[in-house]
N, C-alpha and C positions, 0 to 999 in steps of 0.2 A: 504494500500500500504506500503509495507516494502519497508524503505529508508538505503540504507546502510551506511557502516562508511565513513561519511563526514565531512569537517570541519565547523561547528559553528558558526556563526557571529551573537556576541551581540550588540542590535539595541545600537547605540550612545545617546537614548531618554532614556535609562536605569540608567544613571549615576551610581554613587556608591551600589545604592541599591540593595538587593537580588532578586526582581521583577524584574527579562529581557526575554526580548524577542528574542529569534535568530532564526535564520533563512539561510538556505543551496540552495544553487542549486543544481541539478542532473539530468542530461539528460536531460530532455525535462519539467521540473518541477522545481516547489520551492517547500520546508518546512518549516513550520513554527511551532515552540514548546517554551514551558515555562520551563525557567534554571532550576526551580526547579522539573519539571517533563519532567527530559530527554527523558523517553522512548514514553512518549504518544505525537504525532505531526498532524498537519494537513497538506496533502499535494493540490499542486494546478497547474493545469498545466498554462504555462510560461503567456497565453492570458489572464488567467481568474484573476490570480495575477497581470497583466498590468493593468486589468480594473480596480482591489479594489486599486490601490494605485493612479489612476486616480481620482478614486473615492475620495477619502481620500484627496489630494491634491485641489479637488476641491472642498470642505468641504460640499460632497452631503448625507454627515454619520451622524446619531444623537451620 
């Protein structure tokens, strides 16, 4: 899925370091990609990104 020019938000878990994480919404979707490899991203649509941070949140993740 090509995501087009959107603005970027680096996760605040990133601190100073060159390892971040950002992450876009668009339309009906998030992305998510690594700063240092702008072009390559995973996309997710809006429910399934609700669940993995549900997920996450309720530390059901190894």
């Amino acid at each position: 899925m090509q995501v087009p020019h959107l603005l970027w938000v680096k996760s605040s878990y990133s601190g100073t370091s060159s390892n971040c994480v950002e992450v876009t919404e668009f339309g009906h979707g998030v992305a998510v990609r690594d700063s240092k490899s702008p072009r390559g991203h995973l996309a997710f649509a809006i429910p399934e990104w609700s669940a993995f941070l549900q997920a996450v949140k309720d530390d059901e993740l190894d």
